[in-house]
N, C-alpha and C positions, 0 to 999 in steps of 0.2 A: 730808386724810383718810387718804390711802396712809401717811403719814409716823406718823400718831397709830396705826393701825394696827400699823405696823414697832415702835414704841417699846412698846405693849402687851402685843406677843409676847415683846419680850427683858425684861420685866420680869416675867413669869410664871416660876416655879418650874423645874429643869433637866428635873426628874420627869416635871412637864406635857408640858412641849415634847415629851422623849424620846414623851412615852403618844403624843402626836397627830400624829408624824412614823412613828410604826411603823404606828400604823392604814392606813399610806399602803403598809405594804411585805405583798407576797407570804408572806401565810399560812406558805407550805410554808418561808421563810427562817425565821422565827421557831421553826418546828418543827425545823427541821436544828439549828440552833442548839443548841434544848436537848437534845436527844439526843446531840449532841455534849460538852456540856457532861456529861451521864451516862455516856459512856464512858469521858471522860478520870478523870473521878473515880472511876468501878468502878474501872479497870486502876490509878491510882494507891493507891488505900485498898485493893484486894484481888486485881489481880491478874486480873481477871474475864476478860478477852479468854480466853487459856490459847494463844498464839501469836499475832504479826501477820500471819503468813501467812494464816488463816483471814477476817482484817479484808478483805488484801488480795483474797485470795477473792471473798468474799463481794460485796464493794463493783466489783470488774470483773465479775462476772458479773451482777449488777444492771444496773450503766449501760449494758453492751453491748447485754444483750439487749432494756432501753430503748431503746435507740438504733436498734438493728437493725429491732425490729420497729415502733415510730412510721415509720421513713424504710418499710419495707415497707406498713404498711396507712397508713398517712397520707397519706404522701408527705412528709414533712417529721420531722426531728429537733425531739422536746419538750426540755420542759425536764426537768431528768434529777436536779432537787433529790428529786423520790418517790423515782427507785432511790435514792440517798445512803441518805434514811431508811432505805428498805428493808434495804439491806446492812448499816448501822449496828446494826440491830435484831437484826437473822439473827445478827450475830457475835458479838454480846451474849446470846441467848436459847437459843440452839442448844448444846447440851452432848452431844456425840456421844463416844460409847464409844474410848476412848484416843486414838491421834492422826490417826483417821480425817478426811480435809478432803471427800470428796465428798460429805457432809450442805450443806457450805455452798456446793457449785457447783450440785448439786440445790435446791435448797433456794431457791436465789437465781432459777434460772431457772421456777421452780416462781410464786414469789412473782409477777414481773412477767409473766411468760406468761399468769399466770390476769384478771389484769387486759384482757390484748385476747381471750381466748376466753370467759370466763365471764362473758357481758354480757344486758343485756336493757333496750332502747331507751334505747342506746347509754349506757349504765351498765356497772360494773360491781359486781359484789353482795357478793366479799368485800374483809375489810382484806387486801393482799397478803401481809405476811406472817406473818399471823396463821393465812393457807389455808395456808401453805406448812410451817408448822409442824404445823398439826394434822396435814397428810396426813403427813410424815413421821413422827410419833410413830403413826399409825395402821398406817404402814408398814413402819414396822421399831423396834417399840416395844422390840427387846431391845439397840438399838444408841442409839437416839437419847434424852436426856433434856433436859431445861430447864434453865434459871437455875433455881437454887436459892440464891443466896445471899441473906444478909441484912445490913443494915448493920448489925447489931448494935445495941450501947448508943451509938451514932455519932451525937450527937444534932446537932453541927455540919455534919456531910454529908445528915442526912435535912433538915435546916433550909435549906441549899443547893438541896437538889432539889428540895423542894417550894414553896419560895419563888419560883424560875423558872420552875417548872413551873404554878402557879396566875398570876402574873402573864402568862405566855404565852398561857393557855388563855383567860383573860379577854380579850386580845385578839384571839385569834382566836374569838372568840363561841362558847366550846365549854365555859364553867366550870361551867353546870347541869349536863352530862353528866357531869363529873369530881364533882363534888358530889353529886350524887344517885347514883353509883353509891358514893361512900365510905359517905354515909350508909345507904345499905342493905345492903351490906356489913359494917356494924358491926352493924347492931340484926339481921341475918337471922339471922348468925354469931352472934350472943352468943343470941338467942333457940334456937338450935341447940345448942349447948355446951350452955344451962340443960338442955334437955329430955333432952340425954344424959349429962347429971351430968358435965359434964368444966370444966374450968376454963376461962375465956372470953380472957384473955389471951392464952394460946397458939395461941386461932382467929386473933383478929383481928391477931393479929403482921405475919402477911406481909403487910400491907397497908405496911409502911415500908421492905419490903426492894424492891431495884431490879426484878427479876421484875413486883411490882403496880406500879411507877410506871412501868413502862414501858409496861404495859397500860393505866392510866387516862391517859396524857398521851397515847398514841399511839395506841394500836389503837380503842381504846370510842369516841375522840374524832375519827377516822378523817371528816375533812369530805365525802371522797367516798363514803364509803358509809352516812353515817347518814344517818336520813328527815328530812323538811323539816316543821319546827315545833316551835319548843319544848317544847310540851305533849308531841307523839309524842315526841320523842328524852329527856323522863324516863318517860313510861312504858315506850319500849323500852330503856333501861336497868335501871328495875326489872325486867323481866323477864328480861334478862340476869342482873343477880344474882339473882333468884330461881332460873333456871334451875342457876346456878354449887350455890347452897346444898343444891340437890336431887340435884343430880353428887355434892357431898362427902355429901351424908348418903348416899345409897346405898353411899357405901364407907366410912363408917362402918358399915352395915349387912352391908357386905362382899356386898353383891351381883356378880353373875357380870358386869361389865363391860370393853370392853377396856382396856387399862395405861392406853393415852391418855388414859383419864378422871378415873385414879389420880393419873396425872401433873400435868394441866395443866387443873385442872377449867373455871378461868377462861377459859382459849382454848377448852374446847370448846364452853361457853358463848353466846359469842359467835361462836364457828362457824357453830352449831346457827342459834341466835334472830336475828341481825344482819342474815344474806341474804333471811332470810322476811319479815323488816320489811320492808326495801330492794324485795323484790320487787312487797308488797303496795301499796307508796309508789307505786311506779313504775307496778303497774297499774290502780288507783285514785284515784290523785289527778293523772295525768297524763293528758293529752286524748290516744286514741289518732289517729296520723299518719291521714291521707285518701289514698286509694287512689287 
């Protein structure tokens, strides 16, 4: 039986095998991976780091203060693939005003910090470095700005990213997330452009430059901070993009808002909406501890 079993395996497709040997591996690998894969190809096709010093940065101040503070409130060193991402992401999104690097050691120790202080039964409520970004564009909005670039007419590299990036997601049981916020993101923004006479291509662009895919494969899809159930995590992403489209129309409308909203309406979005889910998850669907 063992033996017909063994021969079964090797006669299935490379594909299969690979799908049902990864379901076996650590989420957070598969996610290093592609994020990984997204830097190397920014910095090769554009350049995007803008120094490796700020990588370096970035990525030592993450793991340490991982490190530092699990052996302090733990008692024990975790595993340290979060800060990776973290630092990965901060290097890549973080666009501070000439060759300033202390955005990215703030910024870093900002990100994993709020992970052991900003908790509630023993969670915590934001994406790391999605808190660490907003506060700094709240903080010093005339210094610090975002990714802005976009891949262009690059239709072989956004075919690259997204191609990893959807088979990723799918195995780590997060592609309704990544899905349902595209699709609302399309029909909000195009239904937005019609209502304000402007051409709907130019809304829904950045959705293929690196900025959005970093945000729909990383942050929105964030396992430790979205709520539990399918149902909840696409209605809390429609509301996420909902929120998003309501950020840009008001500066369409040029309302008195800070820069931060100007800037990065998607992170504040999910700033705003993602911890009030998470909070509400955590104190309503979870049986409170006995005294």
């Amino acid at each position: 039986m063992g033996n017909v079993t063994i021969e079964a395996t090797a006669r299935r497709p490379a594909l299969a095998r690979w799908w049902e040997r990864s379901g076996l591996l650590d989420p957070r690998y598969l996610i290093a991976f592609l994020i990984t894969l997204v830097l190397v190809v920014a910095q090769f096709r554009y350049h995007v780091i803008g120094g490796y010093e700020r990588l370096a940065l970035a990525l030592t101040t993450c793991m340490a203060t991982e490190a530092v503070l699990s052996k302090f409130t733990r008692g024990k060193l975790v595993n340290l693939q979060s800060a990776y991402i973290s630092g990965i992401s901060l290097t890549l999104l973080l666009k501070p005003q000439g060759a300033m690097l202390w955005p990215f050691l703030l910024g870093g120790y900002l990100a994993i910090s709020s992970k052991y202080v900003l908790r509630y039964r023993d969670n915590h409520l934001w994406n790391p470095t999605n808190f660490a970004i907003v506060v700094l564009l709240l903080a010093a909005p005339e210094r610090i700005s975002v990714l802005s670039h976009q891949w262009g007419n690059d239709l072989v590299t956004n075919l690259i990213i997204w191609a990893f990036g959807l088979v990723i997601a799918a195995r780590v049981r997060v592609l309704h997330i990544t899905l349902t916020y595209v699709a609302s993101f399309l029909v909000m923004n195009s239904a937005r452009a019609y209502l304000l006479g402007q051409a709907i291509l130019p809304e829904i662009a950045p959705l293929t430059g690196p900025m959005y895919q970093l945000f729909i494969f990383f942050m929105i899809t964030d396992p430790r901070t979205v709520v539990r159930g399918r149902r909840a995590q696409i209605g809390v992403t429609v509301l996420i993009a909902l929120a998003e489209t309501l950020i840009r129309f008001a500066s369409d409308q040029a309302w008195p808002l800070p820069i931060a909203f100007n800037a990065a309406p998607a992170f504040l979005a999910l700033f705003l909406v993602g911890p009030i889910a998470k909070w509400i998850d955590l104190r309503y669907r979870t049986p409170a501890l006995s005294h």
